[in-house]
C-alpha positions, 0 to 999 in steps of 0.5 A: 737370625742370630742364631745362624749368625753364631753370635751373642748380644750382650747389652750391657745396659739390658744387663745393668737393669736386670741387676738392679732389679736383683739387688731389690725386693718386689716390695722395696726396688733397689734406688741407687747406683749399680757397682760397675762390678756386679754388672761386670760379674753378670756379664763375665758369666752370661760370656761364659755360657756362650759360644760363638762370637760376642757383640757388645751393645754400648757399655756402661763404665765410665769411660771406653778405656775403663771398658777396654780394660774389662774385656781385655780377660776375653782376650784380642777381639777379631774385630772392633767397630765403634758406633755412636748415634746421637739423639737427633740421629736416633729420633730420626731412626724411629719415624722411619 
């Protein structure tokens, strides 16, 4: 279906986790923090490869005008719909 929809997900947390497993060896896994900017630079290139619109799911600055600031080098986006669910809304989702 996404590819009929012409659109790409970027998971910003999916993103995060395949970084940190980056930064580590098979041997000794990468513990700490991942920069902000390692996760920003693989998504700034995965973007790069894409055409067709993109769909940001959640982001992991520290704050949403942290984030706002990093999109803003893709330019103005057609649209924005901000969603939150809560863990009792997502608990809830699952035993449907």
């Amino acid at each position: 279906m996404q590819d009929k929809l012409d659109y790409t997900l970027i998971d910003m947390k999916a993103i995060r986790e395949e970084v940190k497993k980056s930064m580590g060896t098979e041997e000794e896994p990468f513990e700490g923090d991942v920069p902000i900017e390692k996760v920003e630079e693989a998504v700034t290139s995965k973007i790069s490869k894409t055409k067709g619109k993109i769909i940001f799911d959640g982001f992991v600055h520290a704050d949403g005008l942290a984030f706002t600031k990093f999109l803003e080098q893709f330019g103005l986006p057609n649209f924005v719909l901000t969603l939150t669910a809560g863990k009792a809304e997502d608990e809830e989702e699952k035993e449907i």
